[in-house]
C-alpha positions in Angstrom: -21.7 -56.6 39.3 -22.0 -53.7 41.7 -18.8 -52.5 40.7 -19.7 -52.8 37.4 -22.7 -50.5 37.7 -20.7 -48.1 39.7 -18.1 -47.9 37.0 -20.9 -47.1 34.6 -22.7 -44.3 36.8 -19.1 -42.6 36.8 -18.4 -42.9 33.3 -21.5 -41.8 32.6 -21.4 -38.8 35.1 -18.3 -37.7 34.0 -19.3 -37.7 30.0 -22.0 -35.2 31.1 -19.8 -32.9 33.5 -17.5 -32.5 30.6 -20.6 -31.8 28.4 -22.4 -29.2 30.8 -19.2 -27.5 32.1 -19.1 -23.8 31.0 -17.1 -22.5 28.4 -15.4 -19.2 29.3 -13.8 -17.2 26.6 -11.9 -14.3 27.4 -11.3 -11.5 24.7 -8.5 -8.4 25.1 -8.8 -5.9 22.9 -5.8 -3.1 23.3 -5.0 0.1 21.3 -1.3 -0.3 19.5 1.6 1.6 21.4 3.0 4.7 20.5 3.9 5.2 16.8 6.6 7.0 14.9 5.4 10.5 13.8 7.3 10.1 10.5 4.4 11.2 8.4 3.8 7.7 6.5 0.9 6.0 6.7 3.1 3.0 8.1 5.0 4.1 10.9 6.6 1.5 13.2 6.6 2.0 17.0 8.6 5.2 18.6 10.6 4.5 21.3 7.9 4.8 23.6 5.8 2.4 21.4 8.4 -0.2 22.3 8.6 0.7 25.9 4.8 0.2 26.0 4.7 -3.2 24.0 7.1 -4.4 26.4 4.8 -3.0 29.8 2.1 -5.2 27.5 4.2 -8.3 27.8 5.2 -8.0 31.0 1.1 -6.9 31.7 -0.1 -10.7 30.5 3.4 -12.7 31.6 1.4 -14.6 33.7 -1.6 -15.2 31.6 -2.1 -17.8 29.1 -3.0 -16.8 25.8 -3.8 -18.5 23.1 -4.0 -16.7 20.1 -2.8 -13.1 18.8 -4.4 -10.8 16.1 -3.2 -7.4 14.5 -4.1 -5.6 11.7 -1.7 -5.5 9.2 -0.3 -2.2 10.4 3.9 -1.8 11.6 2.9 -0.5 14.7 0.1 -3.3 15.6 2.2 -6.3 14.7 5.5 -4.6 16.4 3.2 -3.9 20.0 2.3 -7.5 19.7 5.9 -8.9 19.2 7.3 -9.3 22.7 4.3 -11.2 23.6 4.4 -13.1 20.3 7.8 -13.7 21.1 7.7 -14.9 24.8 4.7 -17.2 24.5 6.0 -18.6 21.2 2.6 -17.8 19.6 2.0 -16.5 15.4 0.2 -13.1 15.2 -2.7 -13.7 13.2 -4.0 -10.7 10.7 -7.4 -9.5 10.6 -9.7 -7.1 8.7 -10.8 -4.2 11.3 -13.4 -3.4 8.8 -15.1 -6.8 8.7 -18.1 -6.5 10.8 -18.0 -10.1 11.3 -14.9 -10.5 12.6 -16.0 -9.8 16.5 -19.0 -12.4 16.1 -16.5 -15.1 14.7 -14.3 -14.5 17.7 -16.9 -15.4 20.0 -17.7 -19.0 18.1 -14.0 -19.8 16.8 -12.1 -19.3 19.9 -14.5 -20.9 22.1 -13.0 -21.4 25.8 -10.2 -19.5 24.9 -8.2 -16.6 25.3 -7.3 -14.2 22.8 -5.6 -10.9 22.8 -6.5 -8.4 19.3 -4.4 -5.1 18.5 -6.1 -2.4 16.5 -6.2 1.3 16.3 -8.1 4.3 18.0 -10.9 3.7 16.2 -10.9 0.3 15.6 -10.8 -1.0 19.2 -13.8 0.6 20.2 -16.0 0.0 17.6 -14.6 -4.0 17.9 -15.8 -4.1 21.4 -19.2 -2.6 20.9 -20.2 -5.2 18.0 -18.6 -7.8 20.7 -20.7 -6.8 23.8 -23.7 -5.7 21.6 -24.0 -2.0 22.6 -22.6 1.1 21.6 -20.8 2.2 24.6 -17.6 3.1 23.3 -16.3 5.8 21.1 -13.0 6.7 18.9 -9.8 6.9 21.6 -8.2 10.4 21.4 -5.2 9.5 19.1 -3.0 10.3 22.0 -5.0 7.5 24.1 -2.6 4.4 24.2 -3.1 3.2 27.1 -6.5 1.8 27.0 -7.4 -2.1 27.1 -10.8 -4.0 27.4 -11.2 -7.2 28.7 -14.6 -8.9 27.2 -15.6 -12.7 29.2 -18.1 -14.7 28.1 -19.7 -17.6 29.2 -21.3 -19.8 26.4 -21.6 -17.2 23.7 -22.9 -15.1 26.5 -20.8 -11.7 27.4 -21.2 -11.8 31.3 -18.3 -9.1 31.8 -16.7 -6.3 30.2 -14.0 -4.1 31.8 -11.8 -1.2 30.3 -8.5 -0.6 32.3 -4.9 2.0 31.9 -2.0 0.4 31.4 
């Protein structure tokens, strides 16, 4: 009987860890690599682009993630394809200009991590709706080594760091 009760304190015990444990959800936001200065309004990576998507891949080698998204730009999908490639993952497109895009991050990928590739002045204005502020403004367009690394804890942004790669 005792190690009946036992049993069910346990059970019981562990159904509410799991319930009360904290969700962290990590989102990377990164500027694409360089691009082609070919005049289009589509250029793929330069050379330097593809140097810098594979720094990017080697940058997050050790880091799980679990989904990608790009705009539907050459140059975001191509910066995101070594990663895509080595962690066997899709690249998922999204609408920079849908304001509720950053809000739908928070609740969809719940206790994940997710990396998103925009543009000089998409990044920035993708991390101000996420962190609720406006802190950040357009990157120079020579700016491509900038990356932001938003954590929250339950729907709650308890960090926010921008780093140089």
């Amino acid at each position: 009987m005792k190690k009946n009760i036992f049993l069910i304190i346990f059970a019981l015990s562990t159904c509410l860890n799991v319930f009360s444990q904290d969700e962290i959800t990590k989102i990377i936001v990164a500027r694409h690599a360089e691009k082609e200065n070919d005049g289009t309004k589509n250029p793929s990576l330069s050379e330097a682009g593809k140097i810098r998507a594979e720094k990017l891949k080697d940058l997050f080698v050790d880091v799980k993630i679990d989904k990608l998204f790009s705009t539907n730009y050459k140059r975001t999908i191509e910066t995101l394809q070594p990663i895509a490639a080595s962690k066997k993952l899709d690249i998922v497109n999204y609408n920079p200009n849908d304001l509720s895009f950053a809000k739908d991050l928070i609740s969809t990928e719940k206790g994940k991590t997710v990396l998103v590739v925009g543009h000089s002045n998409t990044c920035p204005k993708l991390v101000n709706s996420l962190i609720d502020e406006s802190k950040y403004q357009n990157l120079d367009e020579n700016d491509y080594g900038k990356i932001w690394i938003i954590t929250f804890k339950n729907d709650k942004k308890i960090d926010c760091i921008l780093l140089n790669y």
